[in-house]
C-alpha positions in Angstrom: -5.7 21.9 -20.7 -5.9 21.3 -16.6 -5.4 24.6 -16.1 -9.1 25.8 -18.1 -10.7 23.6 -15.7 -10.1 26.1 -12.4 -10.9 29.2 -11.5 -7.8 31.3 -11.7 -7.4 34.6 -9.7 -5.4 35.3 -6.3 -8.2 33.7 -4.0 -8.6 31.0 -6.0 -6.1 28.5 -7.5 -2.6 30.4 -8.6 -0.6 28.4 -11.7 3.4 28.6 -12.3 5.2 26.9 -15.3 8.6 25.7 -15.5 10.0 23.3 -17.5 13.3 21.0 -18.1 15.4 19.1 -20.3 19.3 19.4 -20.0 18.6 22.5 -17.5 15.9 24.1 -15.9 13.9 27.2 -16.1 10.6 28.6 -14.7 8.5 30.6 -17.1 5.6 31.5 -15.2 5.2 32.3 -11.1 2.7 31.6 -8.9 0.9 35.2 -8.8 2.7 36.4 -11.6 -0.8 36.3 -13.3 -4.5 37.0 -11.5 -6.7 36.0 -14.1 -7.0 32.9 -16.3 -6.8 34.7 -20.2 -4.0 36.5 -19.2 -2.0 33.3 -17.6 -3.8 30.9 -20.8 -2.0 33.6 -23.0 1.7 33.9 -21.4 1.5 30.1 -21.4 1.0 30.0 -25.3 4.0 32.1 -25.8 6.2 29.9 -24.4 9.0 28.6 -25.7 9.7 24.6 -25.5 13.2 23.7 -24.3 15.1 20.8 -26.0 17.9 18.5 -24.6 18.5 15.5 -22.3 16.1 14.7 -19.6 17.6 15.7 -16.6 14.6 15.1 -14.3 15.8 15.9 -11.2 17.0 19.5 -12.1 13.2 20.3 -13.1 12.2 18.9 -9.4 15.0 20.8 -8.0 13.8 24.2 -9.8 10.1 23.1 -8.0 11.5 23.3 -4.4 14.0 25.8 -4.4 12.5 28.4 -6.8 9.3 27.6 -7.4 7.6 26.7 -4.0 9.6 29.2 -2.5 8.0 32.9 -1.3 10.7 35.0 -3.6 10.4 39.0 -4.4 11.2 40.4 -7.7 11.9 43.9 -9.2 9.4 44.5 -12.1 9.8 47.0 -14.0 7.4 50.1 -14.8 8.7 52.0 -17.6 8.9 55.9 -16.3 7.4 54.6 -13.1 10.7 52.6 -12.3 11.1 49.1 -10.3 8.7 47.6 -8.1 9.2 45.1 -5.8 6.6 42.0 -6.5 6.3 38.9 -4.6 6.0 35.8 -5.8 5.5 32.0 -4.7 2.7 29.8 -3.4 0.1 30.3 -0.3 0.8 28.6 3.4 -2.8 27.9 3.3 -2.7 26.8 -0.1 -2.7 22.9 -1.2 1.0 22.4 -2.9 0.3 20.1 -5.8 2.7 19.6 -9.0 2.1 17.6 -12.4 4.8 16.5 -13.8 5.0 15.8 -17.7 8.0 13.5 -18.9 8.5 11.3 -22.2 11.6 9.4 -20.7 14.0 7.7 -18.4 15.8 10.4 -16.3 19.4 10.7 -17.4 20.3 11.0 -12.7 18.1 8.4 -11.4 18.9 8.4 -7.9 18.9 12.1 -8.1 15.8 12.3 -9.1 14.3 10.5 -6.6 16.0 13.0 -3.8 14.5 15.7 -5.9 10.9 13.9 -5.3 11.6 12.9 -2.1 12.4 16.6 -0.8 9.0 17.8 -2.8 7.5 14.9 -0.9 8.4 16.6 2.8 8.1 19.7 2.0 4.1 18.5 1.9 3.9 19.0 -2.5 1.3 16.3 -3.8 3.4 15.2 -7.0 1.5 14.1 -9.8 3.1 12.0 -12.9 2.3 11.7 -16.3 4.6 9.8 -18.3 4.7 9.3 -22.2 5.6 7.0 -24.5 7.6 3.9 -24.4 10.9 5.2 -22.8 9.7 6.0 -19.3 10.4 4.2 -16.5 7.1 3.0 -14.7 8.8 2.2 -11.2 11.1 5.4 -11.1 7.6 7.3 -11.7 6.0 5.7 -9.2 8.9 6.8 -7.0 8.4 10.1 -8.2 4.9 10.7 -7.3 3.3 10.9 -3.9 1.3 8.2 -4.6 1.1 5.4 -6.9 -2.7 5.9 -8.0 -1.3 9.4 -8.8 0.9 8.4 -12.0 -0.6 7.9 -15.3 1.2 6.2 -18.5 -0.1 7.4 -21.9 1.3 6.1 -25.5 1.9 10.4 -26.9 0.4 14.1 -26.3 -2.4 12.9 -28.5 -3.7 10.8 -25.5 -3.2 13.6 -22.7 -7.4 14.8 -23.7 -8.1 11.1 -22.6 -7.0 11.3 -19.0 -7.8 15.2 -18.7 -10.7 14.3 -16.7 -9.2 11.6 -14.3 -6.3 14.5 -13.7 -9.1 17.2 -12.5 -11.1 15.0 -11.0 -8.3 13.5 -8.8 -7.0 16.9 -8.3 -10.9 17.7 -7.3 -10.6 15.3 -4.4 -8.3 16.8 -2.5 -10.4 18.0 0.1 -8.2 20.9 1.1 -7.2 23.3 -1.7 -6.6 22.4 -5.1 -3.0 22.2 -6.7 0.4 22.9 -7.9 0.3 21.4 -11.8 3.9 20.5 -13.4 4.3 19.4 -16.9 7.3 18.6 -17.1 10.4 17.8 -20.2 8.8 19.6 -21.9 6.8 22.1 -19.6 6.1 22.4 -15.6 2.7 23.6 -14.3 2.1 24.7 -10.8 -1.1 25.8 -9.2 -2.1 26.1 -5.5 -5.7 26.7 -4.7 -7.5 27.4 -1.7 -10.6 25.1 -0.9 -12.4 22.4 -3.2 -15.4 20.6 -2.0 -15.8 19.9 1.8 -18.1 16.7 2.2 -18.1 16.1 5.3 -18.7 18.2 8.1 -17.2 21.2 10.0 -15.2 20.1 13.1 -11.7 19.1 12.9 -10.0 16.2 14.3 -7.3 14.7 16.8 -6.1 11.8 15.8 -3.7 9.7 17.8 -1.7 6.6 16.6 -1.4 3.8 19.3 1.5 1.7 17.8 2.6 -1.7 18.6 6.4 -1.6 18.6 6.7 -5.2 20.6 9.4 -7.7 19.5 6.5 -10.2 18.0 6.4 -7.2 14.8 10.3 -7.5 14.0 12.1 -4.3 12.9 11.3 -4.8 9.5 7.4 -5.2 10.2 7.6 -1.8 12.3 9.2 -0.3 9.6 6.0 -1.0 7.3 3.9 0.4 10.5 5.4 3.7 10.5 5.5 3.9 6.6 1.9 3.6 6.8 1.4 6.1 9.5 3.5 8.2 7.6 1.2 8.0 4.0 -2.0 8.3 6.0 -0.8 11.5 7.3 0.4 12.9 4.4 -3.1 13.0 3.0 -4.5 15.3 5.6 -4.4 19.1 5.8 -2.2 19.7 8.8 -2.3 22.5 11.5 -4.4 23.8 14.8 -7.5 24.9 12.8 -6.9 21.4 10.7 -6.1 17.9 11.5 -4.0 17.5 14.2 -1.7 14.2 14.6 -0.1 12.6 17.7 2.1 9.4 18.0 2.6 7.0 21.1 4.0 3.4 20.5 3.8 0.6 22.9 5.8 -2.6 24.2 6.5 -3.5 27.7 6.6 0.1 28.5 4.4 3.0 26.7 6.5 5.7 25.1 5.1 9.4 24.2 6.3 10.0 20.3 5.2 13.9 19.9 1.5 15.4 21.5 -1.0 16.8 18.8 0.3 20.0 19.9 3.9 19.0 19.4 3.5 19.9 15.7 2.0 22.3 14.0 2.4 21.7 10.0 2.5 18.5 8.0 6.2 19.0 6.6 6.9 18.5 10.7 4.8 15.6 11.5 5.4 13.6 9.3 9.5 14.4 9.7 8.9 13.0 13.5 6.5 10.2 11.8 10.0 9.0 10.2 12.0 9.1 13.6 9.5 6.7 15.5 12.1 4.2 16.4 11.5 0.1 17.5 11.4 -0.7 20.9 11.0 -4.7 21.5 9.5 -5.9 24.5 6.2 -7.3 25.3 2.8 -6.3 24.2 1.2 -4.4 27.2 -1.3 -3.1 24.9 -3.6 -1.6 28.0 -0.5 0.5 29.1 -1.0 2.0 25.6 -4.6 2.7 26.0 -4.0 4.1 29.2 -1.9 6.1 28.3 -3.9 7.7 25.3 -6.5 8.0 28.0 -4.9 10.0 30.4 -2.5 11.6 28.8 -2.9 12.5 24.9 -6.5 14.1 24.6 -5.3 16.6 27.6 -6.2 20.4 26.3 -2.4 21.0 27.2 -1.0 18.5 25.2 -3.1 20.2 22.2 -6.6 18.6 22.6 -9.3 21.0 21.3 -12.9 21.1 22.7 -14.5 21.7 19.2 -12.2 18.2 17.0 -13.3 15.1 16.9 -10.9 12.3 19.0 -10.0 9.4 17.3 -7.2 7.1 17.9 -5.8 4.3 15.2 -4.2 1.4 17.0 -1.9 -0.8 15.2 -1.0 -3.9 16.6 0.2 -7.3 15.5 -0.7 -9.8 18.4 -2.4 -10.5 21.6 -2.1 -8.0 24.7 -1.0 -9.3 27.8 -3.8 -8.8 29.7 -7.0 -9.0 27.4 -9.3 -8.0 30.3 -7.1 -4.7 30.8 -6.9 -4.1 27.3 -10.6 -4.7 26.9 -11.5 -2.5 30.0 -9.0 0.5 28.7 -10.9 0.6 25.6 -14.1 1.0 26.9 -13.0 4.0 29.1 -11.8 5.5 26.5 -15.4 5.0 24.5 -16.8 6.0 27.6 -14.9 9.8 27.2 -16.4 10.0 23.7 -13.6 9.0 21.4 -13.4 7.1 18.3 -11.3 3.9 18.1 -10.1 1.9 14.8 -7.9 -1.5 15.5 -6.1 -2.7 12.7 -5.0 -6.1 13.7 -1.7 -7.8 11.5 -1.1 -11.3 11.0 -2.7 -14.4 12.3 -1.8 -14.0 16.0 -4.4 -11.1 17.0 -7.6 -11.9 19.0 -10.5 -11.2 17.0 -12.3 -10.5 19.9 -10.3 -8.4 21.6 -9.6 -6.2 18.7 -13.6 -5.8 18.7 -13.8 -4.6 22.2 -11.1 -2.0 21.4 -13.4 -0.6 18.0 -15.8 1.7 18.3 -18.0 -0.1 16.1 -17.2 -3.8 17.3 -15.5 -4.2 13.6 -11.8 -4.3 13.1 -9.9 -4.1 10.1 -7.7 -7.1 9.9 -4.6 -7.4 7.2 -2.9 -10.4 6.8 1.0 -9.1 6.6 2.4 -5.8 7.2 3.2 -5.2 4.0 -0.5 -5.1 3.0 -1.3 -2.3 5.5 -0.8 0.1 2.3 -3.8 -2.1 0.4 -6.3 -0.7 3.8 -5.2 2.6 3.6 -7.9 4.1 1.8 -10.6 2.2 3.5 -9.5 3.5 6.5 -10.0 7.0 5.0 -13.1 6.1 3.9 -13.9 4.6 7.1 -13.2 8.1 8.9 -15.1 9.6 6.9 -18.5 8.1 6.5 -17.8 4.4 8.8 -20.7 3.4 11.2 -19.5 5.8 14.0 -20.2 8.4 12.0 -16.7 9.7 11.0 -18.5 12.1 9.0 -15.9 14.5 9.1 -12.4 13.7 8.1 -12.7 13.8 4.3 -12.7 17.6 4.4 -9.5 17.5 5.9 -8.3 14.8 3.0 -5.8 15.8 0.8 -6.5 13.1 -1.2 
């Protein structure tokens, strides 16, 4: 069982059960239990629902009962009712497993379910069983796609035990929120795991190319990606902190890292970032950044790392200016990725705008997903000595 693996108590990680089938229902609450053998026991007294599988009204019951801060009258025999309460921790890591054996009877509904877990910042995990399930509707279900696992009947979940902690392990902000689901629903939230990498935490600002050379549907892909990288940090002033500012002929301000203060936010003005067309004044960009993002009113913090992430697709219109902009910016001390898209970047230009003379190069847009967790990796331990991000990962 996942939940043997962690240390259960109110500082630690906090589990809550529900599961579905025709209906819903939650069986245990976050907090309702402080210590692991009495939680292990009230989850071997439960009692297995039966019925369709209505998917989506077990990921409704997550976000508007479960992951919600509810109080409840308990009562005390001659002592009378007390007023408990009940739900998960702000500073906690939201995480849910969910356990299902077949095709969900609402499809589309169930992806709204997932999708509303998704914003509201809960990692959704996905173990599906049997021969029934639909692979691409989990996949849609779970935050991410290396978080769903496919095993032939109950008799294989001791197999991929292991991978499930472990993954859960790697979140390098608190563990999780664990949902079995048709059958059962598991929750925990969990307040730190292992922090690799160093103390400080970060700025980071994406530089986006939103010129007409990337096409709507190119920009699109851009802003997905922006949006999955930032859903794996921990979010907030003492945190990570995420800024936006996109670039074409003119340079346009998206939100400051001060703008937002908590994932479910940022990555809600991730998804507005609209297309502007236009040329690719990629030094106006830089310049920008320069001047303007890493200001200590726009939300800069002496004590975080600044990095910025630019994103572009061709050649600047004015290499020398781009090239210069990016070495000011090196100058004040702040850490610079290009990811260049397609075969129209400069290769050398994209250099000069890296910190470390070495950018990461993707052929289409639609691979930017396949980079995603080098870049990661790259923040965390690349040749500038990123050496602090991944305790800011949430995956």
């Amino acid at each position: 069982m996942v939940t043997n693996e962690f240390a259960i108590n109110p500082n630690d990680t906090m589990v809550a059960v529900s599961q579905f089938a025709t209906t819903s229902r939650t069986d245990i609450l976050f907090n309702q239990y402080p210590d692991k053998d009495s939680l292990l026991n009230a989850i071997a007294r439960i009692h297995w629902m039966n019925g369709e599988s209505n998917t989506h009204t077990g990921l409704n019951e997550l976000a508007h009962h479960v992951f919600q801060v509810k109080s409840h009258n308990i009562h005390h025999g001659h002592h009378g009712h007390q007023a408990v309460t009940y739900g998960p921790r702000s500073e906690s890591a939201k995480i849910a497993i969910v356990l299902t054996d077949g095709r969900s009877l609402e499809p589309d509904q169930t992806i709204r379910a997932a999708h509303q877990l998704h914003n509201m910042g809960v990692e959704v995990f996905v173990i599906g069983m049997g021969h029934s399930v639909d692979f691409k509707e989990l996949q849609q279900i779970a935050t991410d796609r290396d978080h769903v696992y496919r095993i032939s009947s109950t008799n294989d979940l001791a197999a991929i035990h292991t991978n499930i902690v472990d993954a859960i392990c790697k979140l390098k902000v608190p563990p999780p929120t664990t949902t079995p689901m048709p059958t059962t629903t598991t929750t925990l939230p969990t307040t730190t795991v292992k922090q690799a990498c160093g103390q400080k935490p970060a700025d980071i600002v994406f530089l986006l190319d939103a010129s007409e050379s990337e096409l709507a549907e190119g920009f699109a892909k851009e802003i997905q990606f922006v949006y999955n990288f930032a859903r794996k940090f921990h979010i907030g002033p003492q945190n990570v902190q995420f800024s936006s500012v996109t670039f074409s002929s003119n340079v346009r301000n998206d939100f400051f890292l001060n703008t937002y203060s908590n994932r479910h936010d940022v990555l809600n003005a991730i998804q507005k970032i609209s297309y502007m067309q236009g040329g690719t004044n990629t030094s106006f960009g830089l310049k920008f950044v320069r001047d303007n993002s890493f200001k200590p009113q726009n939300g800069a913090r002496t004590n975080a790392t600044k990095i910025v992430i630019v994103i572009t697709d061709g050649q600047s219109a004015d290499s020398a200016a781009t090239k210069h902009e990016a070495q000011l910016l090196h100058h004040q001390g702040v850490l610079v990725y290009a990811v260049g898209v397609g075969s129209d970047v400069d290769s050398s230009e994209l250099k000069a705008i890296s910190s470390n003379g070495t950018p990461i190069l993707v052929t289409d847009f639609s691979l930017l997903h396949d980079i995603q967790a080098s870049l990661e990796t790259a923040a965390c331990h690349g040749g500038t000595k990123f050496n602090l991000l991944s305790k800011w990962l949430k995956d």
